[in-house]
N, C-alpha and C positions, 0 to 999 in steps of 0.2 A: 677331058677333065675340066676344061674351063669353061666347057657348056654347064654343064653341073655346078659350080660354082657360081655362074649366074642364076643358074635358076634359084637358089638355097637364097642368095641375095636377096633379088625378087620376094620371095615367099617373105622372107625376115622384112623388107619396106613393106610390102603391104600389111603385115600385122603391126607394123609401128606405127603408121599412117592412121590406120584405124583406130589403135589405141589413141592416139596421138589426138584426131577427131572427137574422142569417146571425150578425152582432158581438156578441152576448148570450151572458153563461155562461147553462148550463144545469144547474148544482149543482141545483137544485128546481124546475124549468121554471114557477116562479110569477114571475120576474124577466122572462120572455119570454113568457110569459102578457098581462104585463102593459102589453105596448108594442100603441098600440092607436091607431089617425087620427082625430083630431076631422072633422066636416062640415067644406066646405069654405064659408067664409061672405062673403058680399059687404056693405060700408057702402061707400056713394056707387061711387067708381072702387077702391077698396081692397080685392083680394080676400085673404083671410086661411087661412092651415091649421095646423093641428101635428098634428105625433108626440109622445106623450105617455106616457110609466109613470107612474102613479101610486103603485108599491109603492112603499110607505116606502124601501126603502133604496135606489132607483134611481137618486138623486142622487150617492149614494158611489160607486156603481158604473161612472158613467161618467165622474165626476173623480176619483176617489181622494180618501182622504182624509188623505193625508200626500206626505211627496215618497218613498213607499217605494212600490220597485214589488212587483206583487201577481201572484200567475200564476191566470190564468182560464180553466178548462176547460168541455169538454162535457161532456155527462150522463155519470154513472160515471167521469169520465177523472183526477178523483185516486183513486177509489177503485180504481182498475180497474192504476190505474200510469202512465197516458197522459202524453205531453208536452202542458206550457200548449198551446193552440192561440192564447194573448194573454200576452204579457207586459208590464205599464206600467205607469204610475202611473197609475188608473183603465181602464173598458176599451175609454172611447169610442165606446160602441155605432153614437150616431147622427150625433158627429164625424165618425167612420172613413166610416161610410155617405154621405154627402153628399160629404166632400172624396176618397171613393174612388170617385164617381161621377159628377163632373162633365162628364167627355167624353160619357158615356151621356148624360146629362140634357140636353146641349146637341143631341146628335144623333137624342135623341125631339122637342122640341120645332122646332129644323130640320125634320125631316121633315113634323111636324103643320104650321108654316107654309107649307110649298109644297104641302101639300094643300087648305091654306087658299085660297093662290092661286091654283093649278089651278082650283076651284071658283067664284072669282070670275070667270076670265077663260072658263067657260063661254057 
């Protein structure tokens, strides 16, 4: 059972990662560079994961750092003239990613459990 529960994990970080990538400016692509999955780690019954940037200023950028909001483009999109593809105060990379992916996430790990049981009632 607790292979399967990693796997389901797994599959849930990589669609958040990506979403998470998808929510990232990319003024200097070192901000998206830098969103990156710890292992996935077990103490007793507790399995544990993050998503993580470690660039210095990644905390500013997904909370803001005033109540001003801030417009956050893709690569070249101010220099280029492009509209924000984010407007907010912060840009939520991995808020947006998770709370704009819960029906997904519910209906990977549904799936993986009725494979789960499939397999037991082999």
């Amino acid at each position: 059972m607790l292979t399967y529960i990693k796997t389901w994990i797994e599959k849930w970080v990589e669609l958040l990662l990506k979403e998470a990538e998808k929510n990232t400016p990319e003024d200097t692509y070192k901000l998206q560079e830098g969103n990156k999955k710890q292992p996935i780690r077990q103490q007793g019954d507790i399995i544990s994961w993050w998503l993580i940037n470690e660039t210095e200023y990644a905390p500013y950028v997904e909370y803001g750092v005033s109540r001003k909001k801030y417009n956050y483009y893709k690569w070249g999109g101010r220099r280029a003239g492009w509209s924000p593809f984010y407007s907010w105060v912060g840009a939520r990379m991995y808020s947006k990613a998770q709370f704009e992916n819960e029906k997904e996430v519910k209906r990977i790990i549904e799936g993986e459990i009725n494979k789960f049981i499939r397999q037991l009632n082999k």
